[in-house]
C-alpha positions as CSV (number, residue, x, y, z in Angstrom):
1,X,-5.0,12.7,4.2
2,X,-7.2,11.1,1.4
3,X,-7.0,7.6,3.0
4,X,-8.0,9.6,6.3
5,X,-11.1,11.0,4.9
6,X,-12.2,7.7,3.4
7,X,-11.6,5.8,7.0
8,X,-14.0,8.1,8.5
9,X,-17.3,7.3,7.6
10,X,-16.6,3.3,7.7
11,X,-15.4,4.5,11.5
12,X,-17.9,6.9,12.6
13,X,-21.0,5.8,10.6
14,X,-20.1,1.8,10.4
15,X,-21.1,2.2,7.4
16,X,-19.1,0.3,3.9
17,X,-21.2,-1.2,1.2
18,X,-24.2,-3.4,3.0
19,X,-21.1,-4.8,5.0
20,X,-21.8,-5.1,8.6
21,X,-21.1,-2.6,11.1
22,X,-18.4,-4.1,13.0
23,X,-16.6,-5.0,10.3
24,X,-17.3,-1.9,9.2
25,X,-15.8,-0.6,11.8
26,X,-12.8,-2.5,11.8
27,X,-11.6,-1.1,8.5
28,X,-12.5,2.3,8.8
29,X,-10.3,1.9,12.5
30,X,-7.1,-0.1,10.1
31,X,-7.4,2.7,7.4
32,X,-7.0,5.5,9.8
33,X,-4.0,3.5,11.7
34,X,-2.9,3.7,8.2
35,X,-2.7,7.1,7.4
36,X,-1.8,8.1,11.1
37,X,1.5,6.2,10.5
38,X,1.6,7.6,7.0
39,X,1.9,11.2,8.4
40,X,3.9,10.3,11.3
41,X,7.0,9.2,8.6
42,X,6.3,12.2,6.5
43,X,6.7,14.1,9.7
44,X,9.5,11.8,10.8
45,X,11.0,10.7,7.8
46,X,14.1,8.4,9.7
47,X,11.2,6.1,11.0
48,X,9.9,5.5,7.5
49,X,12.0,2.1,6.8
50,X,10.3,0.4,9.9
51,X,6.7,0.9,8.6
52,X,7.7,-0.6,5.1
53,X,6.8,-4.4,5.8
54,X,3.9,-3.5,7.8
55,X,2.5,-0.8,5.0
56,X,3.5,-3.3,2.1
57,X,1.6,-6.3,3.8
58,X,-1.0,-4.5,4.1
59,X,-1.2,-3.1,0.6
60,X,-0.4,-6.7,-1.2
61,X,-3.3,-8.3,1.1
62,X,-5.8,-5.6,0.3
63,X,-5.2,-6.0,-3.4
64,X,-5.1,-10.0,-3.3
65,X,-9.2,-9.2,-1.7
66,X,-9.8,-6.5,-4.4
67,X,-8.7,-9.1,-6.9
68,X,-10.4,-12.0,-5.3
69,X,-13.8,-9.9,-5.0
70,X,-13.5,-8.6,-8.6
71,X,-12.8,-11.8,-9.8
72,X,-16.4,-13.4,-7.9
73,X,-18.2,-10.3,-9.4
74,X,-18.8,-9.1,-5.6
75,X,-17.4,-5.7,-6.1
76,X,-16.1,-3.6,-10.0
77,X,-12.7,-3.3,-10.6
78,X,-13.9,1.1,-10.3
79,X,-15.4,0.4,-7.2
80,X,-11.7,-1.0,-6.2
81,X,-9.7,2.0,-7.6
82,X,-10.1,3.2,-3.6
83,X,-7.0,1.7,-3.0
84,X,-4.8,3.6,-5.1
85,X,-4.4,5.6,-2.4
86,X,-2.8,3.1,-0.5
87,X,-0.4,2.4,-3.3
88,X,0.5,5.7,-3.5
89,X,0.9,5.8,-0.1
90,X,3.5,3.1,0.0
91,X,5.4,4.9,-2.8
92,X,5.8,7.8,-1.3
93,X,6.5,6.0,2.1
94,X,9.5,3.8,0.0
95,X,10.6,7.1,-1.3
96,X,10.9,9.1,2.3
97,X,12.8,5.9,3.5
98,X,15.4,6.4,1.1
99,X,14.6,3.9,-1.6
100,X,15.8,1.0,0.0
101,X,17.0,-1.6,-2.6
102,X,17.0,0.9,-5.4
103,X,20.9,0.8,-6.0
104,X,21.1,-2.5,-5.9
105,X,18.0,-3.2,-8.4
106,X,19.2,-0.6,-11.0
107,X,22.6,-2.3,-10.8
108,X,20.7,-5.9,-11.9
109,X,18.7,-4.1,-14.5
110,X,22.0,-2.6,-16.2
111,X,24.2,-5.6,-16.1
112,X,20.9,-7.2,-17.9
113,X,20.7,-4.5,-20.7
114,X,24.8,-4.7,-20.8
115,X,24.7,-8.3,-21.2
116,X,22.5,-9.6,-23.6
117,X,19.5,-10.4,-21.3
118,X,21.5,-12.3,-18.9
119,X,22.4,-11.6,-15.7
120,X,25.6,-12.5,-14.3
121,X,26.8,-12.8,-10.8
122,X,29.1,-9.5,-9.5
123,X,31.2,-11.5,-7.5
């Protein structure tokens, strides 16, 4: 719901930070998409998985501009904490998909600890 209430004055208004309207526009339009598929997983949790590449494309590119407008001093790293919502968005989505990848990661990070640092093939 947060990432809904932050689309819709970018949508409605075209409004965003001296950013022009259109554009404007266009993200407040992406960020609702956003959390319209966010609550149609929580609501139907067995078509979580498919979102996953789309919702974690989405968040890795948005963070790669936050960095890269942090970076040239366009925007503040606080003025950027907006997107934690996404974040937590996409771990909550992982999590009502069932974790995918989970098992098998946890199985790495033991044979690691168990063997000095070094992981060895399973098979």
């Amino acid at each position: 719901m947060l990432i809904a209430a932050q689309s819709v004055r970018p949508l409605v208004f075209g409004e965003i930070d001296g950013t022009p309207t259109h554009i404007a526009r266009h993200v407040g339009a992406s960020g609702l998409a956003l959390a319209i598929g966010l609550l149609y997983a929580a609501w139907r949790p067995h078509r979580a998985f498919g979102l996953l590449p789309f919702v974690g494309a989405l968040l890795v590119t948005t963070m790669l501009g936050a960095v890269l407008d942090t970076l040239s001093g366009q925007r503040s790293a606080l003025a950027e904490m907006v997107h934690l919502a996404e974040a937590v968005g996409l771990v909550l989505l992982w999590m009502v998909a069932g974790s995918p990848g989970w098992d098998r990661a946890r199985s790495a990070w033991r044979t690691i600890r168990h063997h000095g640092g070094v992981a060895r093939p399973t098979s």
